[in-house]
C-alpha positions as CSV (number, residue, x, y, z in Angstrom):
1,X,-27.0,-50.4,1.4
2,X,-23.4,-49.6,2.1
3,X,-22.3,-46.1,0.2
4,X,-18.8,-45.6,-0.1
5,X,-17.7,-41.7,0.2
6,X,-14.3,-41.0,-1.6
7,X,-12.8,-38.1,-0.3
8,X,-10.2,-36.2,-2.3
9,X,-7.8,-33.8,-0.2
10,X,-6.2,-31.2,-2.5
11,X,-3.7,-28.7,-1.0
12,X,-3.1,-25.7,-2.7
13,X,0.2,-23.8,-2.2
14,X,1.7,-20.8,-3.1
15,X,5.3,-19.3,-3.3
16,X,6.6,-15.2,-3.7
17,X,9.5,-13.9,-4.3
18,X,9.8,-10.6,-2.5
19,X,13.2,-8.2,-2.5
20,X,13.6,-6.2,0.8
21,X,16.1,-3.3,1.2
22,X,19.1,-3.8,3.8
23,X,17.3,-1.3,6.2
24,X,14.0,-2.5,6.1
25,X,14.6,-6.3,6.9
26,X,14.9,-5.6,10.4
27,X,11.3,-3.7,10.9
28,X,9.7,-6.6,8.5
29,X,11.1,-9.7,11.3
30,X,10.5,-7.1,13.6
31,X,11.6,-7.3,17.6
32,X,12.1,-11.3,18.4
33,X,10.9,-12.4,15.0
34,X,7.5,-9.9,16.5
35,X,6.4,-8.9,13.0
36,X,6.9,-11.6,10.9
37,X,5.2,-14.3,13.1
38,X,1.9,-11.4,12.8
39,X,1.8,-11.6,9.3
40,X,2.7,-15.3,9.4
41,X,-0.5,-15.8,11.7
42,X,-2.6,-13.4,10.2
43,X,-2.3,-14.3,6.4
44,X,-1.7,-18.0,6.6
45,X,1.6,-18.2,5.0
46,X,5.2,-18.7,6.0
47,X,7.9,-16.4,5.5
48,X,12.1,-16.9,4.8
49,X,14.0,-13.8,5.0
50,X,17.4,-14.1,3.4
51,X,18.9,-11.2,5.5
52,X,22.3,-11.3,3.9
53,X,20.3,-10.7,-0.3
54,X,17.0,-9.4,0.9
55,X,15.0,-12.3,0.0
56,X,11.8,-12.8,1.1
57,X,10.0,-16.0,0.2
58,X,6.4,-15.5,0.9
59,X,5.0,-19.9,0.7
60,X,1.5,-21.2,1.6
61,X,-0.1,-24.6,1.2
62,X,-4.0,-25.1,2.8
63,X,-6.5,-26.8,2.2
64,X,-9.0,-24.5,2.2
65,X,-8.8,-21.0,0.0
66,X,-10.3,-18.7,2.3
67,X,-7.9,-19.7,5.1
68,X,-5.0,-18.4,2.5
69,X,-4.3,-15.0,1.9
70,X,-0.8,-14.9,0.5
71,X,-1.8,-11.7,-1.7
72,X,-2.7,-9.7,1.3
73,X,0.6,-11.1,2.7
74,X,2.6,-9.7,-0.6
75,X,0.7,-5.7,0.2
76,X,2.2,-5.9,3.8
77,X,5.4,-6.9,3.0
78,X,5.7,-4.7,0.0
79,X,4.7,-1.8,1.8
80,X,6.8,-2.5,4.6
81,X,9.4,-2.5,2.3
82,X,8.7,0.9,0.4
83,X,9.0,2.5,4.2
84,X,5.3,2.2,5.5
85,X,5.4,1.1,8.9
86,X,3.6,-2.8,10.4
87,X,0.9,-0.7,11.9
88,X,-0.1,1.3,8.7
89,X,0.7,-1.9,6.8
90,X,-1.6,-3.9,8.4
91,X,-4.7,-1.9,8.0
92,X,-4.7,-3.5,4.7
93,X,-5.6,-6.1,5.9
94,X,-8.6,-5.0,8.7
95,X,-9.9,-2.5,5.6
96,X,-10.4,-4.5,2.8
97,X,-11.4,-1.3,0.6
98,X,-8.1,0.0,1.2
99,X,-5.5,-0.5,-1.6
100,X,-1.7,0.0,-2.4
101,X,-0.3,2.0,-4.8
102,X,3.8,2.7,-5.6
103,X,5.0,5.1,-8.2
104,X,8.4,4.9,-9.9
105,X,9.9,8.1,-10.0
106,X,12.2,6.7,-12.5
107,X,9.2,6.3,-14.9
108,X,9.2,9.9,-14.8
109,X,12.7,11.4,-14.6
110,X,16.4,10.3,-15.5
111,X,17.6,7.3,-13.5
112,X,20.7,9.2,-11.6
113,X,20.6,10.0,-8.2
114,X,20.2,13.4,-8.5
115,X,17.8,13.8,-10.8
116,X,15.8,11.4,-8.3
117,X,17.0,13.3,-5.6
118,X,15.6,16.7,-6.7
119,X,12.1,14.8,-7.5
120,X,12.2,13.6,-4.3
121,X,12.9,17.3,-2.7
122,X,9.9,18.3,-4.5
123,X,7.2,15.9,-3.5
124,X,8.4,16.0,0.2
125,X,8.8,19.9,0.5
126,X,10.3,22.4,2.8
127,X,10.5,20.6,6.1
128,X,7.7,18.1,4.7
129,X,5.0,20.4,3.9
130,X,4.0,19.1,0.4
131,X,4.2,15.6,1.2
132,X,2.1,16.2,4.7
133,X,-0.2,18.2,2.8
134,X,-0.9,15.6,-0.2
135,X,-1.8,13.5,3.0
136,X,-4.5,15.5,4.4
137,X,-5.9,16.5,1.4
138,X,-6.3,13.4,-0.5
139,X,-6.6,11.4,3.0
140,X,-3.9,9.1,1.4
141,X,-0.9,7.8,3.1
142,X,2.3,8.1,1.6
143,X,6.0,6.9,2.0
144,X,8.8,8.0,0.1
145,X,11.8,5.4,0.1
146,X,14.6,5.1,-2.5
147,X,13.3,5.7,-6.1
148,X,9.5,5.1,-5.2
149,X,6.5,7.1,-3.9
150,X,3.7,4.4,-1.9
151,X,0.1,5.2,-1.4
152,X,-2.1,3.2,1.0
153,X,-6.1,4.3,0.9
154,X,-9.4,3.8,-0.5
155,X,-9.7,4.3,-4.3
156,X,-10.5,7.5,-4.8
157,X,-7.9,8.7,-1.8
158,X,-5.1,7.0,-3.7
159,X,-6.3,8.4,-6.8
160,X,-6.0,12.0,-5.9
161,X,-2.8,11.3,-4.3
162,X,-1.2,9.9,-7.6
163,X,-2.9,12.1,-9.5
164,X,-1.2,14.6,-7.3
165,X,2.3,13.3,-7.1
166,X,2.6,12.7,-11.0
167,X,1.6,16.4,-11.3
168,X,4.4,17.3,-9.5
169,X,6.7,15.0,-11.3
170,X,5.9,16.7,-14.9
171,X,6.6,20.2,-13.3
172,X,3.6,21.6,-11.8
173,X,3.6,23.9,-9.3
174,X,3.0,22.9,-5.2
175,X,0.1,26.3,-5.3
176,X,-1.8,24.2,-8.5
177,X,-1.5,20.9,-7.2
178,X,-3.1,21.9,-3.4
179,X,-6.0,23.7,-5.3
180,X,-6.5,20.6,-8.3
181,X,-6.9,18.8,-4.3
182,X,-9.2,21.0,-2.4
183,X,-11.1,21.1,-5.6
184,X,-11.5,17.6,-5.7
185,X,-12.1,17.1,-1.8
186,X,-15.4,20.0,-2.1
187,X,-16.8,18.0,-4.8
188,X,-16.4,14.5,-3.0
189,X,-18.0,16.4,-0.2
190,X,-20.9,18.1,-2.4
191,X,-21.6,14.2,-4.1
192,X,-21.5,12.7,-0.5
193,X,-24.1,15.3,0.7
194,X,-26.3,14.8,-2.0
195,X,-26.1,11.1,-1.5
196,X,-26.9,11.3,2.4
197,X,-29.9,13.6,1.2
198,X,-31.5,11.2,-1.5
199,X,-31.2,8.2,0.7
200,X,-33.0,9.9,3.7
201,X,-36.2,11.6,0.9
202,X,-36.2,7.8,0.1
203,X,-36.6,6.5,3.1
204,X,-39.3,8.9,4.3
């Protein structure tokens, strides 16, 4: 008996349009193309980067779905472009529990420079004490670039930290927003205790 096998080859392919601002082209291609050729490799997609209008088109075309990851591709180059650098970037890849996060500060305040400018002042702090602390409290990363606030962490660490930043953005004080933190922190703590103590009773 002779059994004829049909096989059917479907490609699937992807294309995103990303913008990148003038000074952050150059740390996306990176030294001799250094950076660009990681992603490339590491996500499975090509990238064109129109470094005269800050285009970057983001393409992929496998055959297989899990060799594809143009999405995780889109997070490092976005966050790349909001000021993160490769290194931080890529961790969203290695970590997939990690997540990223931007604010508009223009969601939240007049569109003039100024008015973003003073916002900005704010959420960075003297010599870049509220920023830094925001970081260690929440255990968030954050980058401040242009009109945008960008988060990389797990969940609950970006959570805090936007919770955090939009606080300051409707006027609260630095003093309230470090304890509404440190609160937060001692609870996760408490819960995580609690957790470590009813999973060692059950395994007893």
């Amino acid at each position: 008996m002779v059994t004829d096998r049909l096989h059917i080859s479907v490609k699937l392919s992807f294309q995103h349009l990303i913008k990148i601002p003038d000074d952050r082209i150059g740390v996306l291609i990176g030294k001799n193309g250094k950076v660009k050729r990681e992603i490339e490799e590491k996500c499975k997609v090509q990238i064109e980067i129109d470094s005269h209008n800050g285009d970057a088109m983001i393409s992929s075309a496998y055959e297989s779905l899990p060799e594809m990851r143009p999405f995780k591709a889109i997070e490092i180059i976005s966050a790349i472009s909001k000021g993160f650098s490769p290194q931080r970037a890529y961790r969203l890849l290695s970590d997939e529990d990690l997540i990223f996060h931007v604010i508009d500060l223009k969601d939240y305040t007049s569109k003039s420079s100024n008015a973003i400018g003073r916002v900005k002042g704010r959420i960075i702090g003297q010599n870049g004490k509220s920023r830094k602390t925001i970081e260690e409290l929440s255990g968030a990363y954050m980058s401040i670039l242009g009109h945008t606030v960008a988060l990389i962490g797990e969940f609950e660490e970006v959570r805090l930290a936007n919770d955090a930043v939009i606080m300051i953005l409707k006027g609260s004080t630095h003093k309230t927003v470090y304890t509404m933190l440190q609160q937060a922190r001692r609870k996760n703590k408490l819960e995580t205790m609690k957790l470590w103590e009813q999973n060692n009773q059950s395994s007893d």
